[in-house]
N, CA, C and O of each residue as an XYZ file, in Angstrom:
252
protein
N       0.847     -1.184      0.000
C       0.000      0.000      0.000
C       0.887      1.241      0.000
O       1.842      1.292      0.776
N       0.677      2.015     -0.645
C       0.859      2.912     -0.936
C       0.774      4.348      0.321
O      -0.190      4.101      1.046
N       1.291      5.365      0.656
C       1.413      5.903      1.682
C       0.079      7.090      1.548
O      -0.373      7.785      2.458
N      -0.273      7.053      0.375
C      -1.698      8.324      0.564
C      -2.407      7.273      0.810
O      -2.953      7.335      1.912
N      -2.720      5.872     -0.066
C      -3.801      5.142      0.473
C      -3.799      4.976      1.841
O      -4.839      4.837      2.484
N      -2.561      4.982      2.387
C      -3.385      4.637      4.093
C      -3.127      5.745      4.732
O      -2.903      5.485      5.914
N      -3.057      6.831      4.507
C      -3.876      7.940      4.433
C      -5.044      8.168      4.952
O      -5.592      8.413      6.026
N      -5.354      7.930      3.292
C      -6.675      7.851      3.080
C      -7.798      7.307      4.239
O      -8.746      7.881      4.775
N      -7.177      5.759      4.391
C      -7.700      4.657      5.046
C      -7.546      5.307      6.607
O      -8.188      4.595      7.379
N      -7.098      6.084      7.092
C      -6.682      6.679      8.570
C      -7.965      7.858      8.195
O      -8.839      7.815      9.061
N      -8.086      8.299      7.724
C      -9.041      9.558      7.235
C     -10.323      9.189      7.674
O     -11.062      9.654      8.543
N     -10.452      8.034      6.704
C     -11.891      7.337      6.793
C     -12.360      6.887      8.083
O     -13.529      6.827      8.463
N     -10.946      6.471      8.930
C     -11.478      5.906     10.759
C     -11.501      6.531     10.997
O     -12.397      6.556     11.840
N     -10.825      7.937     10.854
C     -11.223      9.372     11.967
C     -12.611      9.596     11.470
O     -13.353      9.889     12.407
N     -13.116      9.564     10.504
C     -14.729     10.011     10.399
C     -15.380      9.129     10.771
O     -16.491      9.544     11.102
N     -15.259      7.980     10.908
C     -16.087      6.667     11.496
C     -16.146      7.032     12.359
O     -17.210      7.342     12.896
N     -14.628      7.194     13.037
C     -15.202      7.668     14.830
C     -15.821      8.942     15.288
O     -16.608      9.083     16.224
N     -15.260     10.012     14.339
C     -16.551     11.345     14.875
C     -17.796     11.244     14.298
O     -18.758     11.767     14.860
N     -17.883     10.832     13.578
C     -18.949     10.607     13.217
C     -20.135      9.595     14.290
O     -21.276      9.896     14.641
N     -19.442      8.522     14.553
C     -20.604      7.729     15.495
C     -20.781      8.854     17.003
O     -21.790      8.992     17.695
N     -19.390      9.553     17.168
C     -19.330     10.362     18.386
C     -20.825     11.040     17.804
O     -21.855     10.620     18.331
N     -20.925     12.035     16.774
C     -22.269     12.637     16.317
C     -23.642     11.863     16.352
O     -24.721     12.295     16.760
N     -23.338     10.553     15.802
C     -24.883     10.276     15.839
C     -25.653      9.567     17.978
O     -26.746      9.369     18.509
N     -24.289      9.484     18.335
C     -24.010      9.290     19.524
C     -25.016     10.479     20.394
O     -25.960     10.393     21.180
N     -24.234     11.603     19.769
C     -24.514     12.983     20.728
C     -26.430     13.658     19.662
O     -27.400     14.384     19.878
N     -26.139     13.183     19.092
C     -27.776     13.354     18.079
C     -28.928     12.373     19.049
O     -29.908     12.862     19.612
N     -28.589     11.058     19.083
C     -29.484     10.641     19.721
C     -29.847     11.212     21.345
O     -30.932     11.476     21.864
N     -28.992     11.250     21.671
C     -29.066     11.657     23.195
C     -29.790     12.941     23.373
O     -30.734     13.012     24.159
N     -29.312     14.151     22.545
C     -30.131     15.852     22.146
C     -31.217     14.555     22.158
O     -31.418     13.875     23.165
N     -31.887     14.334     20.837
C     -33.265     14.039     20.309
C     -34.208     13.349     21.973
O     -35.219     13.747     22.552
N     -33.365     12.335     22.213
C     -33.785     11.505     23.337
C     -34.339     12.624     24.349
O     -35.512     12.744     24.700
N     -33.399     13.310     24.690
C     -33.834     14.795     25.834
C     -34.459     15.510     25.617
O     -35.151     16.046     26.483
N     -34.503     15.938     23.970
C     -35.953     16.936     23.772
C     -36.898     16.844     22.585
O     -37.155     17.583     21.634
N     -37.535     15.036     23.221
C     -38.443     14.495     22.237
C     -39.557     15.290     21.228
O     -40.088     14.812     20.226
N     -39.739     16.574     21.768
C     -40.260     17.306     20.464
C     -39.310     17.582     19.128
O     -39.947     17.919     18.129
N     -38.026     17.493     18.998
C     -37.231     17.231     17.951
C     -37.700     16.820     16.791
O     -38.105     17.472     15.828
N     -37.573     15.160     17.041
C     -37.900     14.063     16.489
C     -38.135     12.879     17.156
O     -38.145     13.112     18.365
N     -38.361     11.519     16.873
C     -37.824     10.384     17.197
C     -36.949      9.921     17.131
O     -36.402      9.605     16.075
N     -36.268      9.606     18.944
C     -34.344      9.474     18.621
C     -33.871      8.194     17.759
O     -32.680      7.906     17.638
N     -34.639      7.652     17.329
C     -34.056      6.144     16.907
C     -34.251      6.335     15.347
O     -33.557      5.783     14.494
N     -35.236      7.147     15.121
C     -35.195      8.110     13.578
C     -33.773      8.589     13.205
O     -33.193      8.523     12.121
N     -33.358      9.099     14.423
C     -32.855     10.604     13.906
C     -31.275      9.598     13.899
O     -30.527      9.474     12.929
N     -31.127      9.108     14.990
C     -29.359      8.373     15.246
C     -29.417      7.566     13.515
O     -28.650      7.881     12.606
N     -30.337      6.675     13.426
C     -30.096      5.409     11.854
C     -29.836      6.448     10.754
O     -29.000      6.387      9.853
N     -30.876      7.573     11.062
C     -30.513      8.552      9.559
C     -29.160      8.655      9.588
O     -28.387      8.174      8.760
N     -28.772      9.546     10.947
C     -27.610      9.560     10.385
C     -26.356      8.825     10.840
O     -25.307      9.469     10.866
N     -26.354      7.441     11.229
C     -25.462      6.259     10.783
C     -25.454      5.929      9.472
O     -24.455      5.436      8.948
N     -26.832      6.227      8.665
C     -26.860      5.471      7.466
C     -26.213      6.720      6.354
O     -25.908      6.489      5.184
N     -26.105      7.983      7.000
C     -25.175      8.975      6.246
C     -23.598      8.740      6.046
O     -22.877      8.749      5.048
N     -23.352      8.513      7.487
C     -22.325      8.026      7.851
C     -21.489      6.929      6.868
O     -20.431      7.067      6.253
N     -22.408      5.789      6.983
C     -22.001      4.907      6.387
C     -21.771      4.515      5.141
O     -21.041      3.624      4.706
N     -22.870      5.708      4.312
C     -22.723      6.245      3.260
C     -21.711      6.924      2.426
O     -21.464      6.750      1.232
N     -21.118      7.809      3.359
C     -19.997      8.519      3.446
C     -18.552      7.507      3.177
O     -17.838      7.445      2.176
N     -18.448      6.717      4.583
C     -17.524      6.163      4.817
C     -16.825      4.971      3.428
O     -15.665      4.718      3.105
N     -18.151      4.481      2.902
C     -18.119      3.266      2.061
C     -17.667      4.208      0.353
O     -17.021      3.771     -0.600
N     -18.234      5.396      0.515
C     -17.645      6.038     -0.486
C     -16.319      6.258     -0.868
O     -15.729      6.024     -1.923
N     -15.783      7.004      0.733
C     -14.361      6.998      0.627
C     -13.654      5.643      0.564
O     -12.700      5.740     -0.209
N     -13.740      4.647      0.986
C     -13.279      3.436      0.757
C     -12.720      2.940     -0.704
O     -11.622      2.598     -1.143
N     -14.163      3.093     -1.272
C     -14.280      2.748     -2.697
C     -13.153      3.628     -3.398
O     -12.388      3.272     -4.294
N     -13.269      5.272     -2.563
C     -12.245      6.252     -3.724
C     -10.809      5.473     -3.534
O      -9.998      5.306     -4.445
N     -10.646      5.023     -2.154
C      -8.845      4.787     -1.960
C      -8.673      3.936     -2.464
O      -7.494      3.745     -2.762
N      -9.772      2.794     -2.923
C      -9.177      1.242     -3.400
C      -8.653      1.576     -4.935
O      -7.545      1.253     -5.364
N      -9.734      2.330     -5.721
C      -9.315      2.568     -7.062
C      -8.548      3.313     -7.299
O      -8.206      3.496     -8.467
């Protein structure tokens, strides 16, 4: 591997991890001030952004 690809690949775990830190700190807001939304709405949305995200960059470093 190449030294930008793991980079890259270090990039992508730092957003994995702030990122869950966010949907972490999203559910908990939502949970505390249920006029928001629904917290179990609001955390999957955005894990599934997340994960969205993450699988993107993946794909960019492999090719």
């Amino acid at each position: 591997m190449s030294v930008i690809s793991v980079l890259v690949l270090c990039v992508a775990l730092l957003l994995v991890v702030v990122g869950l830190a966010v949907v972490v700190g999203l559910g908990y807001v939502v949970h505390r001030r249920p006029a928001l939304a629904i917290p179990v709405g609001v955390a999957l949305t955005a894990a599934g952004v997340l994960i969205t995200a993450a699988v993107g960059i993946l794909q960019a470093a492999v090719s």
